[in-house]
Structure formats: C-alpha cells, structure tokens
C-alpha positions as CSV (number, residue, x, y, z in Angstrom):
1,X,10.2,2.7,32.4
2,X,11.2,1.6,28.9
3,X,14.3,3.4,28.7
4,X,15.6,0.9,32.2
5,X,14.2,-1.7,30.4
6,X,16.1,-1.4,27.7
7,X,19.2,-0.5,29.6
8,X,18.7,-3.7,31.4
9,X,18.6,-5.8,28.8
10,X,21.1,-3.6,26.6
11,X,24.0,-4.3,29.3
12,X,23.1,-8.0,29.0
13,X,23.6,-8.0,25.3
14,X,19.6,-8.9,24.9
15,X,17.4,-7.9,22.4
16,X,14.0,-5.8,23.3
17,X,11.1,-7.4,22.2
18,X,7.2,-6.2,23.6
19,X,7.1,-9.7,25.2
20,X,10.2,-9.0,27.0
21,X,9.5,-5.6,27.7
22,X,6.3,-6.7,29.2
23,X,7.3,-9.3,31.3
24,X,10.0,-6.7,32.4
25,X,7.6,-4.0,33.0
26,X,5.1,-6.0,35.3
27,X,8.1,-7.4,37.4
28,X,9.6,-3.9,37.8
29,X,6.4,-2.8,39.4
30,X,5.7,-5.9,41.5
31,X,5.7,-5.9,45.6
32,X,6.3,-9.5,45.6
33,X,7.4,-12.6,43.4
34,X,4.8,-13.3,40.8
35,X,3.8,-17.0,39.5
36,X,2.8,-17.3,35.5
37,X,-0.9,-16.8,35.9
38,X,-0.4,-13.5,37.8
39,X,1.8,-12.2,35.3
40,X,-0.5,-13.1,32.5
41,X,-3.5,-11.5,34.3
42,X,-1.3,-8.5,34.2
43,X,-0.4,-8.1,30.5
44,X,-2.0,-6.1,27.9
45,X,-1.4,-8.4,24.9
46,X,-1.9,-12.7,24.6
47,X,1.5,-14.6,25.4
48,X,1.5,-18.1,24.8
49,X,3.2,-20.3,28.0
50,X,6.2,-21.1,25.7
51,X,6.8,-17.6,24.7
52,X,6.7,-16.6,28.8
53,X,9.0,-19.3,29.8
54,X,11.6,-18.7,27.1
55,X,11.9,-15.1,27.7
56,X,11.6,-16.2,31.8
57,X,15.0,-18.5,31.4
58,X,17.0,-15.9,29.3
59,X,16.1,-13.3,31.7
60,X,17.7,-15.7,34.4
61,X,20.8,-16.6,32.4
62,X,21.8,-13.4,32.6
63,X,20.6,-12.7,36.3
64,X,17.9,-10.5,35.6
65,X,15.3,-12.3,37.0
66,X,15.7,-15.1,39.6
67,X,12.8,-17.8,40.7
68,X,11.7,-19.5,43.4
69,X,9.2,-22.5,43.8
70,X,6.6,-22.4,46.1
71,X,4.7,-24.8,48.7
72,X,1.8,-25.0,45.7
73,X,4.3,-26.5,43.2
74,X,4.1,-22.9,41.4
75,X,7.6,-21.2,39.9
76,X,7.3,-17.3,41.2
77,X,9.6,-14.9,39.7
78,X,11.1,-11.3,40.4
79,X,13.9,-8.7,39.3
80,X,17.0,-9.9,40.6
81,X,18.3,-7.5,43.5
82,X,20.2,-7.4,46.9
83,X,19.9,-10.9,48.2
84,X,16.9,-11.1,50.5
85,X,14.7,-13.6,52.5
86,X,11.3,-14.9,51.3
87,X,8.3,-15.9,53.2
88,X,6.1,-18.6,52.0
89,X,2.8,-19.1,53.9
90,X,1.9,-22.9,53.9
91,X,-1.5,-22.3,54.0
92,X,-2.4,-19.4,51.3
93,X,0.8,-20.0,49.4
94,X,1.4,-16.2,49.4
95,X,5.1,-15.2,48.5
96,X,6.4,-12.1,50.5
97,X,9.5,-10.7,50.2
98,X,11.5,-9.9,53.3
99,X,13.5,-7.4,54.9
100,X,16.2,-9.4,56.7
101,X,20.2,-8.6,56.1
102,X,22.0,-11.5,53.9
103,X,25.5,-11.7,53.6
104,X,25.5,-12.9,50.0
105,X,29.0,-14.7,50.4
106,X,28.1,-16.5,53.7
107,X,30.5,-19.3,54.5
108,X,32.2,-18.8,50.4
109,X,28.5,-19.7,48.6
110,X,26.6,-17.1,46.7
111,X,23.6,-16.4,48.4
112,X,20.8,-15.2,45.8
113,X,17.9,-15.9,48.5
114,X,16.9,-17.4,52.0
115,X,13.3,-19.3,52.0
116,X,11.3,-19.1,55.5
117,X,8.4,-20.4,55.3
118,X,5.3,-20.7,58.3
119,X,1.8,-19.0,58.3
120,X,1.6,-15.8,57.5
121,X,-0.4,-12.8,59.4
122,X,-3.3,-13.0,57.1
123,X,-3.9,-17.2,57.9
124,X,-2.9,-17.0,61.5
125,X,-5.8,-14.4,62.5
126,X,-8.3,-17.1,60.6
C-alpha cells in the first residue's frame, strides 16, 4: 500500500510524510467517508488536529481527497474517485456511499458528488 501512496502523491508533486501516509492509508481501506475522530481512532501514532487538517486541505487541492459535511455538523472525508451519491441518515448521522450512476458533467458543471439524505435501514427498523 505504500508504494500507491507514494505514487499518489508523487503524481501530485507532494511530499511523503508518515502523517500523510497515514491519513492516506486509513482512507484507502475505508467503506465509507470518515469524520476526524474516526480517523484518529484509527492511527498508530498521536496527530495533533492542525497537523490532520493541513495534510486534509493539501490532499483536496490536489483532488486526492474530497469532503463532505454532514447533518451532525461533522466534515467526513474519502479518496477522491468516480463521482458517486452519498447517503446521510438524519437520525444516526451515518455516511454511506452509494452506488448510483452520475454523469459528472451534468448540464456543463462538474459533479464530484450527489447528497441524499433520509433514514437509513439501520434507524428505520428502530
């Protein structure tokens, strides 16, 4: 997994740090957008908040990663890819990511992602 980390952020004229790398690492093996305290909970080493967020906005100025905010005011994050819906439940919060088709030049805009949001499967059998 290094190695496509480092190719990643090789063709985006980045530096490879062990922050970046783990950041990187936990997003690549992620089902679903991750919020701060998810990623933290996942890393090996401490990373202050500062650290996390600068490394978060240079990954998304050169489109490696892309956010999204959800219903509980939280910024979730994930690789960039294909574009692709997201489902936010309004009841858990939970992030999922979709399997719809998006044209990702509808109507002349770039389409990164589509937000639906509802109650997912989980809340609606409560």
């Amino acid at each position: 997994m290094k190695e496509k980390i480092e190719k990643l952020l090789e063709k985006s004229n980045i530096k490879l740090t062990s922050a970046r790398e783990a950041i990187l690492d936990i997003l690549s093996k992620a089902k679903s957008p991750l919020n701060y305290e998810q990623i933290r909970s996942k890393m090996q080493a401490d990373m202050d908040k500062g650290t996390f967020y600068r490394n978060i906005s240079l990954f998304e100025g050169a489109d490696i990663v892309q956010k999204l905010e959800s219903d509980d005011r939280k910024w979730y994050f994930e690789l960039s890819k294909k574009a692709h819906a997201h489902f936010i439940c309004e009841s858990c919060h939970s992030v999922i990511c979709l399997d719809f088709v998006i044209n990702p030049n509808a109507s002349g805009h770039k389409v990164k992602n589509v937000v639906l949001k509802g109650i997912c499967k989980a809340c609606k059998r409560v």
